[in-house]
N, C-alpha and C positions, 0 to 999 in steps of 0.2 A: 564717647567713642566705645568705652565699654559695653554702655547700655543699649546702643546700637548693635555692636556685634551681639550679643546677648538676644536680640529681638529677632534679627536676622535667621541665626541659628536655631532660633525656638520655632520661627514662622515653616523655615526649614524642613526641619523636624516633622512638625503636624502635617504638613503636605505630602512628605514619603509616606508617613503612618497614612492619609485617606487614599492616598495612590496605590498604595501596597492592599488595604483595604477593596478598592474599589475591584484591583485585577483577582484579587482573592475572590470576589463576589460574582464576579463575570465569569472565573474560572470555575467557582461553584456551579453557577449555573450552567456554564454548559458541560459540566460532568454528569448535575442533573438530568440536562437533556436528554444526555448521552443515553445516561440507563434510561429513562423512559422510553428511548428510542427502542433500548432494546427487549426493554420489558414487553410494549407493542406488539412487537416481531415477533416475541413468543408466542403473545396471547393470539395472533393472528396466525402463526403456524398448528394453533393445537385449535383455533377455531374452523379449521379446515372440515367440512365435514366428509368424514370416511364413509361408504355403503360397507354392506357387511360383507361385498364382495374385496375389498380392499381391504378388511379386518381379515387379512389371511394367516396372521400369526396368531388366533383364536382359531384356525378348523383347522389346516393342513396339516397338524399331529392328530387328530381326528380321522383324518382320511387314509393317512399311510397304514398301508399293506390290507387295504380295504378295496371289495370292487363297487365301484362308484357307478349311478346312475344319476344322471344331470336332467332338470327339467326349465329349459330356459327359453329366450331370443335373442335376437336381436340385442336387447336390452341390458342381458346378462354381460356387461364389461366392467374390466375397470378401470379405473383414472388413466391409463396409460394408455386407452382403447383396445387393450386387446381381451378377448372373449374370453370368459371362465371358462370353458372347455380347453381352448387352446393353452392359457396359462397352465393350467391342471396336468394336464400333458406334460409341459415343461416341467414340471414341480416333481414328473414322475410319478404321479397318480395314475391308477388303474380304472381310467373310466371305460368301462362299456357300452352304456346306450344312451342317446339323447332322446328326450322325452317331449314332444314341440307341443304347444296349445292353440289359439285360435291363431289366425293367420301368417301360422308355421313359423320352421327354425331361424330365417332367415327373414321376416314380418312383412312379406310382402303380399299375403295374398288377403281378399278382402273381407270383410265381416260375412262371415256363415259361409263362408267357400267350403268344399270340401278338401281336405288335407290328405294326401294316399302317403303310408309308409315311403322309407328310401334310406337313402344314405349322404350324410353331407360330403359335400365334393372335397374339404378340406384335408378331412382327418382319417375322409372312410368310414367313418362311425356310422351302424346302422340308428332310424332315426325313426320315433312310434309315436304317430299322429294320437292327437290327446282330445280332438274333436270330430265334430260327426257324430257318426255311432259307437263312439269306441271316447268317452270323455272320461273313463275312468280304465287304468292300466287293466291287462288281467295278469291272474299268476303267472301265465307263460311268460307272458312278456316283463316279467320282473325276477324272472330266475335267476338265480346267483349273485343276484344284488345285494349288498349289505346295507350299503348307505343311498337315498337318494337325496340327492342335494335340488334345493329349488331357489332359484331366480329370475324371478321378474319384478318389472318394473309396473306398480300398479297407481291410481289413478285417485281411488280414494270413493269413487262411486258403485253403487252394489250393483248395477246393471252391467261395469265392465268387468267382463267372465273370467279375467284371471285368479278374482275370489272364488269364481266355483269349479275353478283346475282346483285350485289349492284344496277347495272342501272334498273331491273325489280322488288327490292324489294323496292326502291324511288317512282317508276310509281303506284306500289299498293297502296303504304300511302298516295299519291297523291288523288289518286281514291278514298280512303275511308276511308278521311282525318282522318288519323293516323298519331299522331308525330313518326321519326325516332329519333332516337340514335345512334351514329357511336363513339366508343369507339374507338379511334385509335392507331395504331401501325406503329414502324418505318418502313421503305421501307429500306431492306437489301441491295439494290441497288439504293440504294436514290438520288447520285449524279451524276447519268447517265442520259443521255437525248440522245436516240440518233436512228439513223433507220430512213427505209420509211415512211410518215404517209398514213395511211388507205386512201384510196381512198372511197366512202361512196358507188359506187356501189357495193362493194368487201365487207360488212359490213355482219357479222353472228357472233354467238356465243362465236366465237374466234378473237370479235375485232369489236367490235359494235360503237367506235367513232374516229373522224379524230383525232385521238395523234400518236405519233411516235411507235416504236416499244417498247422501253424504256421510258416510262413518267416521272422520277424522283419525282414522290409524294406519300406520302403517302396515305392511302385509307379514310381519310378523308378528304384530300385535297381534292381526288378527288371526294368526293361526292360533295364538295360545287359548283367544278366544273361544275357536271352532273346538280345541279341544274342553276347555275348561267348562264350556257352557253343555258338553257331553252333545254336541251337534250331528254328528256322525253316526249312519246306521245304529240303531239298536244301543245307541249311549254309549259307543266304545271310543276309547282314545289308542291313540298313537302315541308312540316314542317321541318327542321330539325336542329338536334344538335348534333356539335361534343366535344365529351370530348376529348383532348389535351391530347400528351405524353407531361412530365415533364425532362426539362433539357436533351431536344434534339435537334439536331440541323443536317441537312440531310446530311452533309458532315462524321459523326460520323459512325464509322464501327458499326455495331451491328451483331451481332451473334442468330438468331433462338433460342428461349429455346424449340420449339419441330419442327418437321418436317412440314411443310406446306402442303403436301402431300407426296404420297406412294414415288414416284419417284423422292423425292427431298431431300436425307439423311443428307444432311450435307452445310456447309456454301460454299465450291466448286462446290458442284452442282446446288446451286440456284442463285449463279453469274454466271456461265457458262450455266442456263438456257435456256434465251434468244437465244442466239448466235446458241443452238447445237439444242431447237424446234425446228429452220427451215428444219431441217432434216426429221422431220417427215413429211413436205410434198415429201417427196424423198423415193428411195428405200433402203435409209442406215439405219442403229440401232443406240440410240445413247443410247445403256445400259440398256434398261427396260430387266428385264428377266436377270438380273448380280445385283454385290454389288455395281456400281459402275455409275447407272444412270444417265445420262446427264455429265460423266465425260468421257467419252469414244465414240467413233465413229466406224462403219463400216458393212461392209457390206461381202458377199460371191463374188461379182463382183467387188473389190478394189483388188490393183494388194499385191502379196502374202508380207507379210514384219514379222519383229520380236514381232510384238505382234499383238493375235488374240485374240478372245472369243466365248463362245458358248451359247446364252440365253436359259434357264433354267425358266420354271414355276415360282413365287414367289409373296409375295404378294405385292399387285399392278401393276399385271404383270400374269395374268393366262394362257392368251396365247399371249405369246412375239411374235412381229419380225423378223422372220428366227430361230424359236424354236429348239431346237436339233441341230442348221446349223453352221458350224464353220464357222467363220464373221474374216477377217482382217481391221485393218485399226489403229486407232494412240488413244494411251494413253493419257488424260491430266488431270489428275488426280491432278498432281504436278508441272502444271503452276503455272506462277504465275498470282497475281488476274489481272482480264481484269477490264478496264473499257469505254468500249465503248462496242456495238453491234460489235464482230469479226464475220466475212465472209472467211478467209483466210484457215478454216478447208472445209466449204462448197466450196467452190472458187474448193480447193486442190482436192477434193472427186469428182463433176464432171469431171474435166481436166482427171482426174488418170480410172472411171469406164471404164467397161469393155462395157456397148453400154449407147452412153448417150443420147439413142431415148428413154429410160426406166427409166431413173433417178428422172425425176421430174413428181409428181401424180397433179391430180387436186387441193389437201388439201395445197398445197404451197401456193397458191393465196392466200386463207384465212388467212394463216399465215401472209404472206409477207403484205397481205392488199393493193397492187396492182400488174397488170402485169407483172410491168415493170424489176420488180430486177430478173427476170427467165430471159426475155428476154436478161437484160445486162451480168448474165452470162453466156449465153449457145451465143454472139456475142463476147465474149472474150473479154469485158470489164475488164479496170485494178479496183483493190478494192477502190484505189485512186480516180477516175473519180465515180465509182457506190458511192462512201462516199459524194464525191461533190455534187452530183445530189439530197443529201435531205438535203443541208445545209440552203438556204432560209425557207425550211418547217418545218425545225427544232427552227428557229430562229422565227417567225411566232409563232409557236405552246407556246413557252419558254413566247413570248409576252401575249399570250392569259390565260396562265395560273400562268400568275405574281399576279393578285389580290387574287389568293386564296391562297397563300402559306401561312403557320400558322409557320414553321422553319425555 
């Protein structure tokens, strides 16, 4: 009887100790969980990436009791959608003038329209077209300015012009030593680097320095650039400073919170930007005057196939293309995402036209930034050999623009 109760009591025993044990171990873990739950939460609140328009506790002791010229769009917001200008305001900054670039303050108007002065309906602010004849500020029109702040949303391609606002509104500050501020934003296409680079006699509007087709920086990289490589009139640099995205890093997909322009709707068309430009030194559409801008190619001279289109007025787009003309040629809507400069739709579109003494216009050049990629296609270069022929100039250009990179 003894040795029974004695057994009992022991069996007992050991069963509270693994019970006691086992809820200790559950409890462990999920206190474990707990904090990793919250450890997560941190890392995903500070993974957040900030533009440098929402890094406003880095400028806005900057800006006070300063008078402020803003050069932005559309584009210039932040996380909360409301406009740098408008916030700036609220903040009780002394801004003065808005500074608008190509397809004005408000991005509605279409590639190469002309831009007349005005003033925004919101604020009053008078407002100084930055295209046209007038793509570099003058002294008048920067009087009493101390600071100009710049904001836009760039693309990452050297043929789209808000790199050469940025190179003639540097040259101005320069001139009439004015600090710049370049609020920066990711590059949606940030970890591409790829294309011919601009040859410098081939240099205009649409691609004013020796970089590739694809630069992969951001647009405050690359101002440090413009200054650091002495790009600007007669080797001078500018005052400047960039405010930093926060918890970014350029291999990071980012997604547009507004369109960069008319013709650029959505995050397929402005990865597929680059690649389907080069079209427009050509006789083919690549969508303006459709829904479906720079996702789409073709032309009335591409041989007949299952999917066509027909450009239609719209805005950013008043008179399209081949307007009213039914245009064949290839859907890519629902590729998937490129990451290089692709040739293989351009390459396909010459081979396939109906006279290819018509295909390529003067405006290629500028695009392409030199002769020679017309010449390799119309001698039936393969895409392999034309990809080879910029890979030193690429590697060259990646060297040159190692010391600026801030991601």
């Amino acid at each position: 009887m003894i040795y029974n109760s004695f057994f009992k009591n022991t069996v007992l025993f050991l069963l509270l100790i693994v019970f006691s044990c086992g809820s200790s171990i559950k409890n462990n873990e999920s206190e474990d969980k707990s904090e990793k739950a919250k450890v997560l939460a941190v890392e995903n609140s500070l993974s957040e990436i900030k533009t440098g328009a929402d890094n406003y506790e880095a400028y806005l002791p900057l800006l006070k009791n300063k008078k402020i010229g803003i050069v932005s769009n559309q584009t210039g917001i932040l996380s909360n959608k409301t406009h740098l200008v408008d916030f700036l305001i609220e903040q009780e900054i002394n801004v003065q003038k808005i500074y608008a670039p190509e397809h004005g303050f408000r991005g509605t108007a279409d590639a190469g329209e002309l831009i007349k002065d005005g003033k925004d309906t919101k604020t009053g602010l008078p407002i100084i077209s930055l295209y046209g004849n007038n793509k570099k500020p003058k002294p008048e029109q920067l009087a009493g300015i101390d600071i100009l702040v710049f904001d836009l949303q760039d693309v990452g391609a050297r043929f789209y012009t808000y790199i050469s606002s940025l190179h003639y509104i540097m040259e101005a500050c320069a001139e009439n030593s004015i600090q710049l501020m370049v609020l920066d934003r990711p590059n949606p296409n940030g970890n591409i680097v790829d294309g011919p680079i601009l040859e410098k006699e081939f240099s205009s509007f649409v691609g004013m320095h020796t970089i590739p087709t694809l630069h992969g920086m951001t647009i405050g990289e690359y101002a440090k650039m413009i200054n650091g490589e002495k790009w600007l009139k007669n080797g001078i640099q500018c005052k400047l400073e960039v405010i930093p995205c926060l918890n970014y890093k350029r291999d990071m997909p980012y997604s547009l919170p507004a369109k960069p322009s008319p013709n650029l709707p959505n995050d397929q068309a402005i990865n597929l930007y680059a690649s389907l430009c080069l079209f427009e030194g050509t006789n083919v559409s690549m969508g303006r005057g459709t829904e479906k801008q720079f996702q789409i190619y073709g032309s009335p001279f591409l041989p007949k196939s299952n999917f066509s289109f027909t450009p239609k007025p719209n805005l950013g787009a008043k008179e399209p293309t081949y307007k009213n003309q039914l245009c064949y040629g290839e859907d890519l809507s629902a590729v998937a995402k490129v990451n290089q400069l692709e040739l293989k739709w351009l390459i396909k579109a010459y081979q396939t036209t109906a006279d290819k003494s018509k295909f390529f216009n003067d405006f290629f050049t500028k695009l392409a930034g030199t002769k020679k990629l017309q010449h390799q296609i119309e001698s039936g270069l393969s895409e392999t050999d034309i990809r080879n022929s910029w890979k030193s100039g690429i590697e060259n250009f990646k060297a040159m623009r190692k010391p600026y990179l801030i991601y």
